[in-house]
SERO-4910 file (N, C-alpha, C, O; in steps of 0.05 Angstrom, whole numbers):
BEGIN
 pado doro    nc1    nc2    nc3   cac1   cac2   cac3    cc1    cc2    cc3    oc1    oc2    oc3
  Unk    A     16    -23      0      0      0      0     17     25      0     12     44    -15
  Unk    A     41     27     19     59     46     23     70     60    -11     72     83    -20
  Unk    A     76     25    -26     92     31    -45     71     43    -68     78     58    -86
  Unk    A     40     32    -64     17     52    -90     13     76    -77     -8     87    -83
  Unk    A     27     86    -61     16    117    -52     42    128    -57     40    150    -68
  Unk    A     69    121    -52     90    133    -66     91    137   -101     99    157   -112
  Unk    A     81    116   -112     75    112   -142     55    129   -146     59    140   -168
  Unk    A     33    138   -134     12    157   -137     27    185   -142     26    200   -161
  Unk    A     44    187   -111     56    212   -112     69    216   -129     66    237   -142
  Unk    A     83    203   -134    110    201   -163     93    210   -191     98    226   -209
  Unk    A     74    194   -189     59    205   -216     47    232   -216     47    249   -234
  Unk    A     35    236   -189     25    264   -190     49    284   -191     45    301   -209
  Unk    A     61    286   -183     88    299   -183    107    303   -208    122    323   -207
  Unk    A    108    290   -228    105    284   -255     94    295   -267    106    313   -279
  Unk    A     66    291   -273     46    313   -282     42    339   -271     35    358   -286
  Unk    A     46    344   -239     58    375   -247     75    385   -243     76    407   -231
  Unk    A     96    373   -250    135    380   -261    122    387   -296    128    406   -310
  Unk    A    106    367   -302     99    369   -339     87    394   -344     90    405   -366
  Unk    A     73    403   -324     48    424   -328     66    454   -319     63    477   -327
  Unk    A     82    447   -303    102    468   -295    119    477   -317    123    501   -321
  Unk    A    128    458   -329    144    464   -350    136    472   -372    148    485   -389
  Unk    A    108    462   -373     87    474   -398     80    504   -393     86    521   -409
  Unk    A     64    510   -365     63    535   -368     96    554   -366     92    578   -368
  Unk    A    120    548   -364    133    570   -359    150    562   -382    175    563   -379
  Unk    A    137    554   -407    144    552   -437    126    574   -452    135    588   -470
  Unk    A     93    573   -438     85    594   -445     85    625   -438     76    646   -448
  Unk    A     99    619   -414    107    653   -410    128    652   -411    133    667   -393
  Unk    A    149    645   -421    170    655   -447    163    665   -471    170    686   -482
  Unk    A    144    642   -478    138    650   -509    122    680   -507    130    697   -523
  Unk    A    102    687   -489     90    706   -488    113    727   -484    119    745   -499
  Unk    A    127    720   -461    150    747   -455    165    755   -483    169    778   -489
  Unk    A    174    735   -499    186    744   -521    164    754   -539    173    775   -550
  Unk    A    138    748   -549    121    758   -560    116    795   -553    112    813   -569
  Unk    A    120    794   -527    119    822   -511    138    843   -527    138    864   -540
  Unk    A    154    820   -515    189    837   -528    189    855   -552    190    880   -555
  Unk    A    187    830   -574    186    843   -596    162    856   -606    162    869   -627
  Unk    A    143    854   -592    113    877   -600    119    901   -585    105    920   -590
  Unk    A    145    907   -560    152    929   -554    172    940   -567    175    964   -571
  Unk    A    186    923   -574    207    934   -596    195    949   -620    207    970   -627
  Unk    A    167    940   -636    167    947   -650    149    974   -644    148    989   -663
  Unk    A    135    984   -621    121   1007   -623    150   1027   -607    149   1052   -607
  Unk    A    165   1019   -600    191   1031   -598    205   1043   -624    215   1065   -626
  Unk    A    205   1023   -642    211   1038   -674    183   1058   -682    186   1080   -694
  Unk    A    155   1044   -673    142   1066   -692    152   1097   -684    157   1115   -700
  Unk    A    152   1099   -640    144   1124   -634    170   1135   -648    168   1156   -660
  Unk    A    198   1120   -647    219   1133   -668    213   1143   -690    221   1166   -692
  Unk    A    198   1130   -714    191   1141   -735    175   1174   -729    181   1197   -734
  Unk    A    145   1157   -714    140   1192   -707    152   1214   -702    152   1235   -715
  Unk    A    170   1203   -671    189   1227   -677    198   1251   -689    197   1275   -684
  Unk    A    208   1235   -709    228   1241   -732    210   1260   -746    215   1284   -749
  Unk    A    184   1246   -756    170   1257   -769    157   1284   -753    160   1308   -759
  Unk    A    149   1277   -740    142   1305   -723    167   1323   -728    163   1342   -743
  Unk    A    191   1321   -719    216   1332   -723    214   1356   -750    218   1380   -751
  Unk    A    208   1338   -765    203   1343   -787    184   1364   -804    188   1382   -820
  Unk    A    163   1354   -793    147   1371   -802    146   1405   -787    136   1425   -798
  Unk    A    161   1402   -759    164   1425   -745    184   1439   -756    186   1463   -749
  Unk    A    206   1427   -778    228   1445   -784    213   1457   -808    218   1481   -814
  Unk    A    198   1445   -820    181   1450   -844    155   1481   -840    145   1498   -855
  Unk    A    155   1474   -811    130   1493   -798    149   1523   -795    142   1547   -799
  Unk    A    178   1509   -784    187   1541   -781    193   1554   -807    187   1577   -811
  Unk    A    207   1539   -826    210   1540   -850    196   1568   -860    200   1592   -861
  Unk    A    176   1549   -867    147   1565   -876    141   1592   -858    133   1611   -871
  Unk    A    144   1597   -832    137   1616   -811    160   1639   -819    158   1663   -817
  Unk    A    177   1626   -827    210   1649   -829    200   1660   -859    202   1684   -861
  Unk    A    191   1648   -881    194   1655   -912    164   1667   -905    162   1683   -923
  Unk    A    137   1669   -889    122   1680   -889    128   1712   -874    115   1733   -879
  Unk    A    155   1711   -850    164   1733   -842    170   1748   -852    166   1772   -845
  Unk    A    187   1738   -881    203   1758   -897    181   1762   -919    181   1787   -920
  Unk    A    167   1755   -934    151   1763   -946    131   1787   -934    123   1805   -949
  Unk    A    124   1785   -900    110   1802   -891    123   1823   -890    108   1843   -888
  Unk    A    148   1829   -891    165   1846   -880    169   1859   -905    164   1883   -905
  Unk    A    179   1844   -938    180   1853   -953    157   1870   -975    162   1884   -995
  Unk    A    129   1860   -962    105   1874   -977    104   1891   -956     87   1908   -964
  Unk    A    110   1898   -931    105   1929   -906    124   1939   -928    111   1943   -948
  Unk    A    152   1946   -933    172   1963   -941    162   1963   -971    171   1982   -985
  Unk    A    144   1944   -985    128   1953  -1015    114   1974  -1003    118   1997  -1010
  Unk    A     97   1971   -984     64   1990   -974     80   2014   -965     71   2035   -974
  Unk    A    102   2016   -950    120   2042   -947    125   2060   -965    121   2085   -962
  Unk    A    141   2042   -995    150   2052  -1020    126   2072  -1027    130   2096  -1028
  Unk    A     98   2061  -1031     77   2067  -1042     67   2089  -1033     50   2104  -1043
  Unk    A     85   2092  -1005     58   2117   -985     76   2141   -999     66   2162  -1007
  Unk    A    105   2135  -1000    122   2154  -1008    115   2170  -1040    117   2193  -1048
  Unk    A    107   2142  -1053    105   2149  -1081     79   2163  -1080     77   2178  -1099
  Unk    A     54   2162  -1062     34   2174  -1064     38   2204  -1048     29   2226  -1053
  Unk    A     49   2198  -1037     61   2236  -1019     75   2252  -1045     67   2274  -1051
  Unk    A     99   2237  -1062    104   2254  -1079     84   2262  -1109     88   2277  -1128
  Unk    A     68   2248  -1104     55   2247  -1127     32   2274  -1115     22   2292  -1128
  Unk    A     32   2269  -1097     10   2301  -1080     28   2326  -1087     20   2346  -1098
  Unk    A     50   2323  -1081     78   2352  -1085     73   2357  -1112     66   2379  -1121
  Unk    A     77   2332  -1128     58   2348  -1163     54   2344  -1166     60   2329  -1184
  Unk    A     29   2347  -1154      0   2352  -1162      0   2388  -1154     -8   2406  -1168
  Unk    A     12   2388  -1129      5   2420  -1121     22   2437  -1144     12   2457  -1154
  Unk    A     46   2428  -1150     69   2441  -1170     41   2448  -1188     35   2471  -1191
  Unk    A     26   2428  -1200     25   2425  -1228      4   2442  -1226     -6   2444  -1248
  Unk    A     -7   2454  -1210    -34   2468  -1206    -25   2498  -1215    -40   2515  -1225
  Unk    A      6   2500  -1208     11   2534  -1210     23   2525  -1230     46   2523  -1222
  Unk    A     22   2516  -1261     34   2519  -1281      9   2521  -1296    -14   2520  -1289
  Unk    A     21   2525  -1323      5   2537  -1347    -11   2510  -1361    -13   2491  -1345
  Unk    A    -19   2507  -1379    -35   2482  -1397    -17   2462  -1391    -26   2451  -1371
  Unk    A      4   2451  -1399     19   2441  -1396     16   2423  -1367     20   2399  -1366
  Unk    A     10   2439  -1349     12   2431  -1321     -8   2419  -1316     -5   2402  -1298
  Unk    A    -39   2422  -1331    -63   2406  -1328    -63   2373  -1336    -74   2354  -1325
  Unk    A    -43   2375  -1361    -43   2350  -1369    -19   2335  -1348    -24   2311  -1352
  Unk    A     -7   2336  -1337     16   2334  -1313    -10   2323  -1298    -20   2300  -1300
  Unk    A    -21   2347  -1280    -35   2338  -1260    -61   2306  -1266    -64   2285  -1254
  Unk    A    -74   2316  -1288    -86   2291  -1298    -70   2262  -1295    -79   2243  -1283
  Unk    A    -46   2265  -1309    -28   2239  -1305    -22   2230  -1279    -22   2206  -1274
  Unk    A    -17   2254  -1257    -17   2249  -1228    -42   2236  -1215    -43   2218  -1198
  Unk    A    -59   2249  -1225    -84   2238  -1206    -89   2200  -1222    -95   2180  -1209
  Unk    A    -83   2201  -1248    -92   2178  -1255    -67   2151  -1240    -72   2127  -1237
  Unk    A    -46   2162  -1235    -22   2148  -1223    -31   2150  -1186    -17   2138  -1170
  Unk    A    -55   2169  -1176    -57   2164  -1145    -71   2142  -1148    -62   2120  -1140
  Unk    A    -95   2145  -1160   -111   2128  -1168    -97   2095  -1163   -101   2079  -1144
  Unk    A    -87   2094  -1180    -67   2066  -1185    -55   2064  -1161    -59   2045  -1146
  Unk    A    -39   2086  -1154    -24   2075  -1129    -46   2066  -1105    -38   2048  -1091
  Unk    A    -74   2078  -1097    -85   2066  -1074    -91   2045  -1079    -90   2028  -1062
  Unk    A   -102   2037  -1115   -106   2002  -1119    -87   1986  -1101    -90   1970  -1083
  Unk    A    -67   1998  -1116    -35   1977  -1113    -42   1971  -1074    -48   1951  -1061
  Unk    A    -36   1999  -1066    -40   1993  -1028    -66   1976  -1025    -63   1960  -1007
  Unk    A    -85   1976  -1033   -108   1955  -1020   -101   1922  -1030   -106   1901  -1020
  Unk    A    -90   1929  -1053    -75   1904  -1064    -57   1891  -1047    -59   1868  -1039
  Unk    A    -41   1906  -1041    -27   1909  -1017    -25   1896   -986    -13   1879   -973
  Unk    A    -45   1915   -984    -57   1907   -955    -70   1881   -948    -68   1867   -928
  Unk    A    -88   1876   -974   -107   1855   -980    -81   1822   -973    -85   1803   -958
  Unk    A    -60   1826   -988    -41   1810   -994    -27   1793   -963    -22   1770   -954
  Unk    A    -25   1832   -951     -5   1822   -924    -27   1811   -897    -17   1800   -877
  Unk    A    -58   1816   -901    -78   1804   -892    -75   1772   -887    -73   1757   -867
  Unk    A    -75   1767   -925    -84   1734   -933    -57   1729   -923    -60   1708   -912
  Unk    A    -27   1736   -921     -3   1716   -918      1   1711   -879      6   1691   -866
  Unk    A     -5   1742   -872     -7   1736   -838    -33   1719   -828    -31   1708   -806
  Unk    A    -65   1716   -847    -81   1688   -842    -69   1670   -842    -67   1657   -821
  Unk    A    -56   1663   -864    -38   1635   -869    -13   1623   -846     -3   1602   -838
  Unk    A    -12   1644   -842     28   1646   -823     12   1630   -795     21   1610   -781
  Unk    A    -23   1652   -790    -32   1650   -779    -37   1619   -768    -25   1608   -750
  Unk    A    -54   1608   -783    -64   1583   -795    -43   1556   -792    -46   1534   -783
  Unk    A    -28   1565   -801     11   1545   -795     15   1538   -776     21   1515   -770
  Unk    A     12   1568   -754     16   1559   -737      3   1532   -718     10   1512   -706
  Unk    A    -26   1552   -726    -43   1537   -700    -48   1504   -710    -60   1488   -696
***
């Protein structure tokens, strides 16, 4: 009897040495499954990264060439205020001259004319590029 209850034990003991070894086959396999499914969202957030990286050097990019464009249509809208101040100086010249001076002044007014187009043109321009710069940013 001693020796079917040692043989009992032996067998049970057996089966879970078998079951032991079974489960801590499957949590290897899982731990390495882990592994490399962390490895790989480890490469994705790398890729993001980068890309983010990226697209932010792209954002300033764009923010610096929208600076200088803003900067360079203010010093156009400057040019313009100047060219419309002198274009007032003769206009007044052309008022104290003879026939001659009417057709002058005509040409002047038709050149103010043009020049406030040009400034709303202007203005209109440095509006839509600081929306945009705007827009980039956010």
């Amino acid at each position: 009897m001693v020796a079917d209850e040692v043989k009992s034990l032996a067998d049970e003991t057996a089966k879970a040495t078998t079951e032991i070894a079974t489960q801590i086959s499957e949590i290897q396999t899982a731990s390495s499954e882990s592994a490399t499914s962390i490895s790989e969202v480890a490469k994705n957030i790398e890729e993001l990264t980068e890309a983010a990286t990226a697209i932010a050097a792209g954002v300033e990019e764009q923010s610096a060439s929208t600076r200088d464009i803003a900067q360079n249509v203010h010093e156009a809208s400057g040019a313009t205020s100047k060219v419309a101040s002198a274009i007032g100086d003769v206009m007044a010249e052309a008022t104290s001259s003879s026939a001659s001076a009417e057709q002058v002044l005509a040409s002047a007014s038709q050149l103010a004319a043009q020049s406030d187009e040009l400034s709303k043109a202007v203005e209109q321009f440095l509006s839509a590029v600081l929306a945009d710069d705007e827009s980039a940013a956010a």
